[in-house]
Backbone as CSV, one residue per row, in Angstrom:
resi,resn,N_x,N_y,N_z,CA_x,CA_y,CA_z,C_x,C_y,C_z
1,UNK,-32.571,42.034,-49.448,-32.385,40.581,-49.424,-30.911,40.209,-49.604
2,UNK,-30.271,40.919,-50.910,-29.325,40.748,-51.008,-28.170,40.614,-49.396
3,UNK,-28.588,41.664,-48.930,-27.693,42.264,-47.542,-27.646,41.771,-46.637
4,UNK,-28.916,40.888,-46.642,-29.304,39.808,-45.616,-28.665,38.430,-45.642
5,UNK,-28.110,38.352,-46.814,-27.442,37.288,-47.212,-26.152,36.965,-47.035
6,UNK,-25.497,38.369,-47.697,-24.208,38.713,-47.179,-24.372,38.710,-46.018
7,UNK,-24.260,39.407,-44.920,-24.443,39.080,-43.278,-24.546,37.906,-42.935
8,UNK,-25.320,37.308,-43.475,-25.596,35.082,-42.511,-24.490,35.083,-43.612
9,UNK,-23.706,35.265,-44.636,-22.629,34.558,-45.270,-21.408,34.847,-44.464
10,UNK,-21.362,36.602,-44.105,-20.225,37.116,-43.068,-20.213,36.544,-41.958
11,UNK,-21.130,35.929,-40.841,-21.600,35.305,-39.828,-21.097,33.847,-39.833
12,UNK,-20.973,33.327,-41.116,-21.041,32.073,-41.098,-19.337,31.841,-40.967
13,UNK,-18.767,32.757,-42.021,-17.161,32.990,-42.131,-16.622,32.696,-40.504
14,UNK,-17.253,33.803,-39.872,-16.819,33.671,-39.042,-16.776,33.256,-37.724
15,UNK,-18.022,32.432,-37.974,-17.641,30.926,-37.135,-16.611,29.914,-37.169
16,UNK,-16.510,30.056,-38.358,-15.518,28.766,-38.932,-13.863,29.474,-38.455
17,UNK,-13.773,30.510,-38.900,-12.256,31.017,-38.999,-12.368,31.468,-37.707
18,UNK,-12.888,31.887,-36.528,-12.840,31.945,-35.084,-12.429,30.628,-34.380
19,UNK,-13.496,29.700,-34.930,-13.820,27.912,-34.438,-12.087,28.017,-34.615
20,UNK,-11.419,27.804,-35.791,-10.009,27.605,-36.124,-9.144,27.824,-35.290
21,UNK,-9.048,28.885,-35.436,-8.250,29.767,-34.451,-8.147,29.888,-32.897
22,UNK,-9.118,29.303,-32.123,-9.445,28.908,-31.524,-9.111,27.878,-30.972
23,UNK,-9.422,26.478,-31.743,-8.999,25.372,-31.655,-7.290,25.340,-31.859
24,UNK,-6.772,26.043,-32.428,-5.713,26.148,-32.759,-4.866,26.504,-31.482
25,UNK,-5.394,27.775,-31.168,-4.401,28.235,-29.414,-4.380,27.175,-28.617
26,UNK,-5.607,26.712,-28.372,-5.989,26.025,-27.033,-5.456,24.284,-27.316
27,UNK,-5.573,23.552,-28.745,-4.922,22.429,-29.363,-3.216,22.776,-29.174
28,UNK,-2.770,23.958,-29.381,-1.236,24.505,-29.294,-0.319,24.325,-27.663
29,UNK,-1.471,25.046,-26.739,-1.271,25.185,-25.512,-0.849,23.528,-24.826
30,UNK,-2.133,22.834,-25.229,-2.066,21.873,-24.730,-1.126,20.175,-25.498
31,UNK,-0.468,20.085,-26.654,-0.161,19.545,-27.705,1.317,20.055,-27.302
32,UNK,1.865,20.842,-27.500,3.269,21.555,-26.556,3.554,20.945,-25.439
33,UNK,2.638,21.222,-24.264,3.252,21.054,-22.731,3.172,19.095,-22.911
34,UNK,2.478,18.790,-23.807,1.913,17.653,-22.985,3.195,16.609,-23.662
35,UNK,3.962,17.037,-25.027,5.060,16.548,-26.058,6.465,16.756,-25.056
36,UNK,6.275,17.721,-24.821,7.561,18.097,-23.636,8.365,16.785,-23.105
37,UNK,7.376,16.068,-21.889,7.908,14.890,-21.594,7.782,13.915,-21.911
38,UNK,7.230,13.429,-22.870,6.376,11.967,-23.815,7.849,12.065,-24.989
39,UNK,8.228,12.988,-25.643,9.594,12.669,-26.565,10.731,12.010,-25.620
40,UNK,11.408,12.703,-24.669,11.649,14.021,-24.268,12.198,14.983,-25.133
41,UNK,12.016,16.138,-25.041,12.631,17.051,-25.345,13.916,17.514,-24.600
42,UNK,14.583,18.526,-24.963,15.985,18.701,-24.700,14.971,19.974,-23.616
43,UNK,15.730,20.517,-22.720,15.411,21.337,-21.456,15.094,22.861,-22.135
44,UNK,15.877,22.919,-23.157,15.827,24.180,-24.174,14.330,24.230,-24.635
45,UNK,14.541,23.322,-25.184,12.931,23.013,-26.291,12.022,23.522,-25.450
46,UNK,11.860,22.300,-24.394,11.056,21.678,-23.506,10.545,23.492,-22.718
47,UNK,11.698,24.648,-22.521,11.203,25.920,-21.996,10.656,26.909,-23.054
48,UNK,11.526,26.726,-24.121,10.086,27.434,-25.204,8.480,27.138,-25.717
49,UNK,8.911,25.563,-25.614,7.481,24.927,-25.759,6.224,25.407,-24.573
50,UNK,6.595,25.734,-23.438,6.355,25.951,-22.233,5.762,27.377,-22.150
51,UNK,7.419,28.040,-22.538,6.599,29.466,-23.098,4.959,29.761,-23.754
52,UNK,5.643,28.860,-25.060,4.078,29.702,-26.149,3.013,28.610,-25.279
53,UNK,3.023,27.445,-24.625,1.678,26.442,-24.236,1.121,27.718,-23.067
54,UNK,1.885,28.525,-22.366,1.185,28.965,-20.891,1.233,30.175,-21.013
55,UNK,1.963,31.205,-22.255,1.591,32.315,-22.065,1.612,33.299,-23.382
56,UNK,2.124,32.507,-24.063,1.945,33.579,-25.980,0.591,33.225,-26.323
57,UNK,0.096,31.807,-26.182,-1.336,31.209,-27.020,-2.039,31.632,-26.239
58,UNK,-2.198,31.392,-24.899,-3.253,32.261,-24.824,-3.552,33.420,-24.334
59,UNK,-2.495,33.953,-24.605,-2.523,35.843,-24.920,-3.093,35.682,-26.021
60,UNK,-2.614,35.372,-26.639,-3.190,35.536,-28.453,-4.619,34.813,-28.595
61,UNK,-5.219,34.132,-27.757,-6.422,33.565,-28.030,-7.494,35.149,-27.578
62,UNK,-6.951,36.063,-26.552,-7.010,37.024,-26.124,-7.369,38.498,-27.017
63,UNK,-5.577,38.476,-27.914,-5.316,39.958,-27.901,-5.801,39.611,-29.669
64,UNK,-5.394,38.292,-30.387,-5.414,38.845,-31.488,-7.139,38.911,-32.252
65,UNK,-7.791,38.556,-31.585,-9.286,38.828,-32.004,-9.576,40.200,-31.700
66,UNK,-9.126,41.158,-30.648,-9.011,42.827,-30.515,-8.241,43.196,-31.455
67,UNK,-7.138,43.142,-31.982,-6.271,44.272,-32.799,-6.282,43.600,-34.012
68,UNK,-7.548,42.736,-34.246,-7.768,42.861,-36.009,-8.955,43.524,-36.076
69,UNK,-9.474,44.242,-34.984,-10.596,44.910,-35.646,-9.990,46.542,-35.821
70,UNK,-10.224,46.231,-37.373,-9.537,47.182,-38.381,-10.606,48.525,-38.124
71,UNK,-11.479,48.530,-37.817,-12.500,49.672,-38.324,-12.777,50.577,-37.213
72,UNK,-12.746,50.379,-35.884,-13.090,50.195,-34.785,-11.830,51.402,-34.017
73,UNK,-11.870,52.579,-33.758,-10.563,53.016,-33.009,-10.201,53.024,-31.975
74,UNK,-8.692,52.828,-31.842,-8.475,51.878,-30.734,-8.641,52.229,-29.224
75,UNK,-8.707,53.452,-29.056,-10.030,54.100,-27.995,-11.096,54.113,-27.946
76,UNK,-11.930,53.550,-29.032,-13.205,52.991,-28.577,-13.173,51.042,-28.529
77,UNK,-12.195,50.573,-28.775,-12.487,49.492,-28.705,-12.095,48.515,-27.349
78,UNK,-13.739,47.365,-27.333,-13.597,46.728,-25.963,-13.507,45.408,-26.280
79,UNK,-13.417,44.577,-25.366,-12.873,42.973,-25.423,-14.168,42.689,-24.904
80,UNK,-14.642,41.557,-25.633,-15.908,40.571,-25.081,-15.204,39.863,-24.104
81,UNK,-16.095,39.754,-22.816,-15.788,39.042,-21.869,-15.463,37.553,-21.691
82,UNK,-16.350,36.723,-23.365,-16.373,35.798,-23.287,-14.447,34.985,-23.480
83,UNK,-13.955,36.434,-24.322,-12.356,35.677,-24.421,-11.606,35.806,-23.524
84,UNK,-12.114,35.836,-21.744,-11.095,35.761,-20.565,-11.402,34.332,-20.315
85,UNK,-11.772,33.688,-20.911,-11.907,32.164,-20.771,-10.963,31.373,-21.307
86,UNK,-10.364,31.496,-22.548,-9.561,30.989,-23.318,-8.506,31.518,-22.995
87,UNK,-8.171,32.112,-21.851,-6.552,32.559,-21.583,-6.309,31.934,-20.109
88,UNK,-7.599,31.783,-19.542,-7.318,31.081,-18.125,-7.749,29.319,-18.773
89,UNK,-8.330,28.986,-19.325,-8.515,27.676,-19.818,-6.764,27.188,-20.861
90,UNK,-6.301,27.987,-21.374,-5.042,28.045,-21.860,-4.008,27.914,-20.903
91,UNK,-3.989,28.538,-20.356,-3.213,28.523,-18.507,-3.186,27.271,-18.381
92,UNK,-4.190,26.450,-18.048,-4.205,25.501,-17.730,-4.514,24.582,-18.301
93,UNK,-4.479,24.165,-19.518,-3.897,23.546,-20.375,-2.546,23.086,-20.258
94,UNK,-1.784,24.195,-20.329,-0.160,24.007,-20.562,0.359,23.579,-19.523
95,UNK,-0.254,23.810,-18.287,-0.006,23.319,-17.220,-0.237,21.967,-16.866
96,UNK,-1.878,21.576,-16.944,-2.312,20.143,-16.716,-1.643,19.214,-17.660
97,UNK,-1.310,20.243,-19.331,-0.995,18.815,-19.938,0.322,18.628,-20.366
98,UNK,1.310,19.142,-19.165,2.542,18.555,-18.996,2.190,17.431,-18.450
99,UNK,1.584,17.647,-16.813,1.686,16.736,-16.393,0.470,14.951,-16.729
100,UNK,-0.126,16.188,-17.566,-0.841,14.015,-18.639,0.263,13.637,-18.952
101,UNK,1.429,14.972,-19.791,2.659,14.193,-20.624,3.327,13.323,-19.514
102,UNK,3.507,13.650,-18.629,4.471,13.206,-17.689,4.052,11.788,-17.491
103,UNK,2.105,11.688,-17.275,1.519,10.194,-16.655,2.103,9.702,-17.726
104,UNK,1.740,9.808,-19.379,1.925,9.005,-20.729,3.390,8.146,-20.612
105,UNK,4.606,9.494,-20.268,6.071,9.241,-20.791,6.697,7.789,-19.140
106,UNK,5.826,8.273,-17.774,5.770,7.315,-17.087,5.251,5.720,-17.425
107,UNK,4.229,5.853,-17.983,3.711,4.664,-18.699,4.489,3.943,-19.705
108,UNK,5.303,4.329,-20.916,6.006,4.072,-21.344,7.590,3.867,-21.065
109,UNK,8.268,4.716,-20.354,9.678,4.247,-20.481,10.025,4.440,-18.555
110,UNK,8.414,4.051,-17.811,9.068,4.413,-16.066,9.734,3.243,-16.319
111,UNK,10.459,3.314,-14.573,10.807,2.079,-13.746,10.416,2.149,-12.640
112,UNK,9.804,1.129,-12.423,9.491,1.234,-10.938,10.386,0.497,-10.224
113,UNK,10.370,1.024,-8.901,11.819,1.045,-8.270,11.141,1.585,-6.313
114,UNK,11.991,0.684,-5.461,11.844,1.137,-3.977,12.582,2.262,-3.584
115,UNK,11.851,3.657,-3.226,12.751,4.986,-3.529,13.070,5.599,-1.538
116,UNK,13.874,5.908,-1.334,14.065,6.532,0.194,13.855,8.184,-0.090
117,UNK,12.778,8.919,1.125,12.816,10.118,0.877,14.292,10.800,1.966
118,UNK,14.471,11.322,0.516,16.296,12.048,1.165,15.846,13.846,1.904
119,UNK,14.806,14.126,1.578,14.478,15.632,1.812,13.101,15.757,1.621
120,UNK,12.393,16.730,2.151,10.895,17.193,2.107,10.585,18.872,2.379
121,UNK,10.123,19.160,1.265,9.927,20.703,1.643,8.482,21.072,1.749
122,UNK,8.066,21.624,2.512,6.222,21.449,2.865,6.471,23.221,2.526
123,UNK,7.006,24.145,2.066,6.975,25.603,2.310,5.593,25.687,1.470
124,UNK,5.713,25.515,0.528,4.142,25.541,-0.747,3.822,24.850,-1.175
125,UNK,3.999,24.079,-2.269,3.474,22.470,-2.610,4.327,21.885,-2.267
126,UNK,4.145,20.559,-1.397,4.860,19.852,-1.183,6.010,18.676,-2.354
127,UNK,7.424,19.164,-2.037,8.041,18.235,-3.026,8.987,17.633,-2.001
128,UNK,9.099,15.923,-2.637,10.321,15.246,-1.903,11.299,15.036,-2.878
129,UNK,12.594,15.088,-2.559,13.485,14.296,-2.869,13.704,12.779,-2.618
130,UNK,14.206,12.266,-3.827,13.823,10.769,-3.797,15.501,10.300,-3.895
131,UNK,15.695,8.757,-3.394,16.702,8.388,-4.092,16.272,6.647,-4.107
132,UNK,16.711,5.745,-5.065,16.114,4.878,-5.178,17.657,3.873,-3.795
133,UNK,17.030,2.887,-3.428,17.564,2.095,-1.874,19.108,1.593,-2.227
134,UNK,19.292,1.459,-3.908,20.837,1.014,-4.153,21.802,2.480,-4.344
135,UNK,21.004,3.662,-4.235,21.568,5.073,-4.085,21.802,5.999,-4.907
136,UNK,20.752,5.936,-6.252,20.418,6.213,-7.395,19.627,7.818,-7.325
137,UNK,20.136,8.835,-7.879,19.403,9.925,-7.284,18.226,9.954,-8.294
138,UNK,16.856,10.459,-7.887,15.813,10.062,-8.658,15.457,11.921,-8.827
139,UNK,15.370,12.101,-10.170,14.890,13.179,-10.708,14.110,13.654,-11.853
140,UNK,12.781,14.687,-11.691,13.115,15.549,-10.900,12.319,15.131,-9.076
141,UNK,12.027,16.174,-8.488,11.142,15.430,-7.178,10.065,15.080,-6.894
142,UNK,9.486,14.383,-6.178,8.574,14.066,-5.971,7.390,14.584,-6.268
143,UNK,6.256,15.090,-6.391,5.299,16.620,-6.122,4.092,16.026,-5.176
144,UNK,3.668,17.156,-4.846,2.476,16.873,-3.674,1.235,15.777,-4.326
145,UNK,1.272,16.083,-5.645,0.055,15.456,-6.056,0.350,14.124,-6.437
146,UNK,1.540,13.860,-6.794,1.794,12.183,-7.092,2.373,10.946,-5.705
147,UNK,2.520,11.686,-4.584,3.002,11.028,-3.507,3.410,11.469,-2.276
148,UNK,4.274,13.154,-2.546,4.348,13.711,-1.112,3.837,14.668,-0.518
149,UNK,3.014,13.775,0.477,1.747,14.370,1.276,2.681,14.707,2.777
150,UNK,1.533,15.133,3.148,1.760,15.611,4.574,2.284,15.145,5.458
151,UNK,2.277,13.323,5.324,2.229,12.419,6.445,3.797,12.079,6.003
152,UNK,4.190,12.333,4.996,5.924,11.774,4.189,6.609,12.487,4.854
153,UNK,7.865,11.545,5.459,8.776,12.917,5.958,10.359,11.859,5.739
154,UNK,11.486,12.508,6.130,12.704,12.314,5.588,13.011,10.984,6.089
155,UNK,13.560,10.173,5.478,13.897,8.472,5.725,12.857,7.549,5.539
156,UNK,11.217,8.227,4.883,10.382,6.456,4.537,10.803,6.458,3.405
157,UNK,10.059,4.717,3.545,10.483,4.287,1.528,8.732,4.172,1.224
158,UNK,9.072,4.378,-0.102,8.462,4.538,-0.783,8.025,3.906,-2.074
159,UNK,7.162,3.286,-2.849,7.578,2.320,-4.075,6.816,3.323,-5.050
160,UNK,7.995,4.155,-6.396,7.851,5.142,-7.323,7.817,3.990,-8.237
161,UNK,7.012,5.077,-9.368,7.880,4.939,-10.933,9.003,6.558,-11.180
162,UNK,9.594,6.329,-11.959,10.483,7.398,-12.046,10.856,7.310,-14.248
163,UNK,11.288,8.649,-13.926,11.796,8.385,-15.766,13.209,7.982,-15.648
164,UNK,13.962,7.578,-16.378,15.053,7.252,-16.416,15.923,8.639,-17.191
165,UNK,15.031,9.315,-18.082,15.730,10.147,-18.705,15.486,11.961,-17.780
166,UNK,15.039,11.616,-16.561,14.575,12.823,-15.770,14.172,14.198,-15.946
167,UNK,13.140,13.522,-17.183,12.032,14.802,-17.569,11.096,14.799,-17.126
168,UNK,10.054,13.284,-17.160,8.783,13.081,-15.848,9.249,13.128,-14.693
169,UNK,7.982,13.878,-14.395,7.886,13.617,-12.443,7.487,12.197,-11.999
170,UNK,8.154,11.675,-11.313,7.847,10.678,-10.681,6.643,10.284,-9.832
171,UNK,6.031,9.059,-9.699,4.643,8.908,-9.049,4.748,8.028,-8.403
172,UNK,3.961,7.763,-6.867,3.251,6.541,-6.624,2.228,5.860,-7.498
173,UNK,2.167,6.047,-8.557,1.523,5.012,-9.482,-0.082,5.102,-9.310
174,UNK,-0.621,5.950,-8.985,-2.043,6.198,-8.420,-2.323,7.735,-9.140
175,UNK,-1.794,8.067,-10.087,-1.929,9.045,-10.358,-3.048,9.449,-11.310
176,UNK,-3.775,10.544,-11.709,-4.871,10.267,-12.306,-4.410,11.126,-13.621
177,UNK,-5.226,10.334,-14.431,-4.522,10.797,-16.315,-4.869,12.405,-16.366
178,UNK,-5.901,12.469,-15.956,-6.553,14.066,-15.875,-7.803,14.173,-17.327
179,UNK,-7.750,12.975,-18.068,-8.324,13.332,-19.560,-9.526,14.285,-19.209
180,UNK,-10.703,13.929,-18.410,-11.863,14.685,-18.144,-11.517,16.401,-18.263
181,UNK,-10.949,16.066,-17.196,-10.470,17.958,-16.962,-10.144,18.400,-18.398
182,UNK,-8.737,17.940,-19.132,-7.946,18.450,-20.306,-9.308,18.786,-21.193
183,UNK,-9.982,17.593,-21.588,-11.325,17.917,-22.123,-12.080,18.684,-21.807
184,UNK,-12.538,19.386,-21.026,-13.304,20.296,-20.480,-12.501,21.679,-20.828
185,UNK,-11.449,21.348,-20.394,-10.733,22.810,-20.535,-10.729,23.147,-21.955
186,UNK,-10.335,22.295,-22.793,-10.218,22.355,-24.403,-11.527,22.919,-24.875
187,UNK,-12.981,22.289,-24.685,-14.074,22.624,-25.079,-14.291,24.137,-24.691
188,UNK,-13.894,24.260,-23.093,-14.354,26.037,-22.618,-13.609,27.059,-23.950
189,UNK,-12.087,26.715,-24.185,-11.410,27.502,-24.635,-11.740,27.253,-26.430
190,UNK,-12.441,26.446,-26.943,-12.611,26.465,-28.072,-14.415,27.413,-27.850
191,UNK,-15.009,27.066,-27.580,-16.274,27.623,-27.522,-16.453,28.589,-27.128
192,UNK,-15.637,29.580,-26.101,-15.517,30.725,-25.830,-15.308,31.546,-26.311
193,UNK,-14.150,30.853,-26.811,-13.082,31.954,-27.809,-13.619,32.214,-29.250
194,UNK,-14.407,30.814,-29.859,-15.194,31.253,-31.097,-15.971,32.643,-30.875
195,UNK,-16.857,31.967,-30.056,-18.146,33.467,-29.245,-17.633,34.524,-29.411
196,UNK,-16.288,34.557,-28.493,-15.807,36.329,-28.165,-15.208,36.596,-29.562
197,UNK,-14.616,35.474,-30.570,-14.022,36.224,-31.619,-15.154,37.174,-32.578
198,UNK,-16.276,36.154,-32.660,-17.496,36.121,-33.698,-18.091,37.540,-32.712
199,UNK,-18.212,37.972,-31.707,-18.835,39.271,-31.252,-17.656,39.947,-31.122
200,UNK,-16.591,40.184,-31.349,-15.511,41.060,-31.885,-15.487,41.475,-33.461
201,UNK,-15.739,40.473,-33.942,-15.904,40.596,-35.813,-17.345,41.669,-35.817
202,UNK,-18.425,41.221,-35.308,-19.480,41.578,-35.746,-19.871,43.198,-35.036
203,UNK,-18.893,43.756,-34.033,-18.368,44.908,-33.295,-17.868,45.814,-34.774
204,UNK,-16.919,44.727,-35.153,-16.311,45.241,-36.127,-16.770,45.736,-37.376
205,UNK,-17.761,44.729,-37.588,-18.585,45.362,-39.492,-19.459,46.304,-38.929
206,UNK,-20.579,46.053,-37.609,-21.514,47.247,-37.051,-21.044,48.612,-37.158
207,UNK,-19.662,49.160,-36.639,-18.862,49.841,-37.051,-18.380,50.783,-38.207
208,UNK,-18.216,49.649,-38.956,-18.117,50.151,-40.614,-19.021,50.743,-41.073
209,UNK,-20.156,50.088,-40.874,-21.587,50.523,-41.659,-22.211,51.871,-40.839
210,UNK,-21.455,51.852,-39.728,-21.811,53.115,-39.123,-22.148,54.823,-39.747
């Protein structure tokens, strides 16, 4: 009885301190990229922040639930499948929630302004160069998803918002916040990553008692 107890008490631990940790990478990933352009940050910051949001957190949502299992040698030990979720949901995190930061820091300090496209590069995602009609260079460029599409090409105008301090990307103003997605992604990478930590732990005591 006793043993039975301990176990749902060990079980319970480690829901909570997985749940944490967890919430923690994937709250990190996304809380980073998304601060980037909503302060701004200085370009320095703004690439370390970048760093740990898209590729330390969620490595570590990854690696560090494997190399704390203490008991386990490290040739026999395997990764639950469930924590390749929280490193591609982390991915994109840091990614999507620059660019929420970007909608937020647009919302607050854009200008909107009549912009001429000075250049267009269609090689992979499409980006334009902008300049606003009194000859203002607008930075950084355009991107495929906020305005330059297929049909944009060098000399239309265009009516942007832009940042003034040229850390947001600039938009046709139609841009979508993304909250649904960010949310979704947050939940996969918290709920996953609990799972795979809590069947890494419990890898781990099975082990011991071996």
């Amino acid at each position: 009885m006793a043993d039975v107890i301990s176990r749902n008490r060990a079980a319970r631990s480690d829901v909570v301190r997985w749940l944490a940790f967890s919430a923690l990478c994937a709250g990190g990933s996304l809380g980073l990229s998304w601060l980037g352009p909503v302060v701004p940050l200085p370009s320095a910051v703004r690439g370390v922040g970048a760093l740990f949001a898209i590729l330390i957190l969620p490595l570590a949502s990854l690696l560090v639930p494997v190399l704390l299992l203490r008991r386990v040698p490290r040739k026999k030990r395997k990764v639950a499948w469930q924590l390749i979720v929280p490193v591609i949901a982390g991915v994109a995190l840091g990614i999507f929630g620059t660019e929420a930061g970007g909608g937020i820091a647009l919302e607050d300090r854009g200008v909107a302004a009549d912009a001429v496209v000075v250049s267009a590069d269609y090689s992979s995602s499409n980006h334009c160069e902008l300049r606003t009609v009194d000859g203002r260079d607008i930075s950084p460029s355009l991107p495929e998803s906020d305005g330059c599409r297929d049909s944009v090409s060098k000399g239309d105008e265009m009516r942007v918002r832009y940042d003034p301090e040229g850390v947001a990307s600039p938009d046709d103003g139609r841009t979508d916040s993304g909250g649904v997605l960010l949310a979704t992604l947050f939940a996969a990478a918290v709920v996953m990553g609990t799972w795979g930590g809590v069947r890494q732990s419990k890898w781990d005591r099975t082990y011991g008692r071996a």
